[in-house]
C-alpha distance (Angstrom), angle and dihedral (degrees) to the residues before:
residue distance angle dihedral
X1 . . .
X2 3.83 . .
X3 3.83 89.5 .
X4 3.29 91.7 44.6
X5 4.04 91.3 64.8
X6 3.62 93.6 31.5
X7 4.00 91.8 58.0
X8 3.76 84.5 49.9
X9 3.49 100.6 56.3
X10 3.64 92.6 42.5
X11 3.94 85.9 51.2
X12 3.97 86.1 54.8
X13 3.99 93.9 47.1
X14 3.67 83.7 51.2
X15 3.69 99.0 96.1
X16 3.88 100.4 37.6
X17 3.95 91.8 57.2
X18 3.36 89.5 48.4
X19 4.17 89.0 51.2
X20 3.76 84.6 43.6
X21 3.83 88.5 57.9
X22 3.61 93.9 39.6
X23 4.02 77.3 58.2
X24 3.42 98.8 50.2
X25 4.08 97.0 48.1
X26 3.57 93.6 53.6
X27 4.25 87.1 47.0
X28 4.18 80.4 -134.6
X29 3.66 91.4 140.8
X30 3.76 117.8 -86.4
X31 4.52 94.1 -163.8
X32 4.29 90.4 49.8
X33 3.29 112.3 109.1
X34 4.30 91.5 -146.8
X35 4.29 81.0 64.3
X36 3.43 90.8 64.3
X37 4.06 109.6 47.1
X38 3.92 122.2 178.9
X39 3.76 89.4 -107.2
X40 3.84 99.9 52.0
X41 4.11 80.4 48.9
X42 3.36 94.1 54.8
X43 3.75 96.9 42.9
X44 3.94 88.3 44.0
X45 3.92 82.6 58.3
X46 3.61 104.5 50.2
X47 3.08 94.7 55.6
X48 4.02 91.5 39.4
X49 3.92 81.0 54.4
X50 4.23 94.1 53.2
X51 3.88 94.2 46.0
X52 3.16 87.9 53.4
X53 4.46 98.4 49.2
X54 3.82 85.1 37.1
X55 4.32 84.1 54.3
X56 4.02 88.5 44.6
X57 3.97 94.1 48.3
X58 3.90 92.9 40.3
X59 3.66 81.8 48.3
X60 3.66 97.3 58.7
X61 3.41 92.2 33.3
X62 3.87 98.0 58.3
X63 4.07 105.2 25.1
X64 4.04 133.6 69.3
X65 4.00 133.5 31.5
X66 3.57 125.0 -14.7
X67 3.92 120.5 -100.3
X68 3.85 107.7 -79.2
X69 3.43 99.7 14.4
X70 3.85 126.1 141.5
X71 3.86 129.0 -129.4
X72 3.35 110.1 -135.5
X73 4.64 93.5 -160.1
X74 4.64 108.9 -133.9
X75 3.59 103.1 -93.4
X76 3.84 144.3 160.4
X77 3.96 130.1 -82.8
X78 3.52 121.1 176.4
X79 4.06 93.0 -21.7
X80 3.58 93.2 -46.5
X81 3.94 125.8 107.5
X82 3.73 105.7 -125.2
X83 4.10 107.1 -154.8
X84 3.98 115.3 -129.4
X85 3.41 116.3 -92.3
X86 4.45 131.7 -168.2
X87 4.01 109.9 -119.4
């Protein structure tokens, strides 16, 4: 689950590294406050803010059990834990 969130926020930091490299190629200053102005935030944020619903519904889309597929829960056998297993 940790990597899960982790990939996200990296996902969301996405675009302002890439601004911040942007910054740094054309030497315009990447620490000044006037090279980062509310509207390039906000812009850098909405579309922070779709990567990361487009990662969350590619995410469901592509991960996890087959359609129709049964869950078969760990439990035990003879004294032995059995892990849980997709049929």
């Amino acid at each position: 689950m940790i990597r899960t969130i982790l990939t996200e926020i990296g996902i969301f930091l996405v675009p302002f590294a890439v601004y911040a490299i942007f910054l740094i190629a054309t030497r315009s200053g990447v620490t000044l406050p006037a090279s980062w102005p509310l509207d390039m935030i906000a812009k850098l944020t909405l579309v922070a803010l779709v990567m990361v619903i487009v990662s969350f519904v590619l995410l469901a889309e592509l991960t996890g059990a087959p359609p129709n597929s049964t869950y078969v829960p760990a439990h035990i056998e003879n004294g032995k834990l059995v892990p849980g297993v997709e049929k």
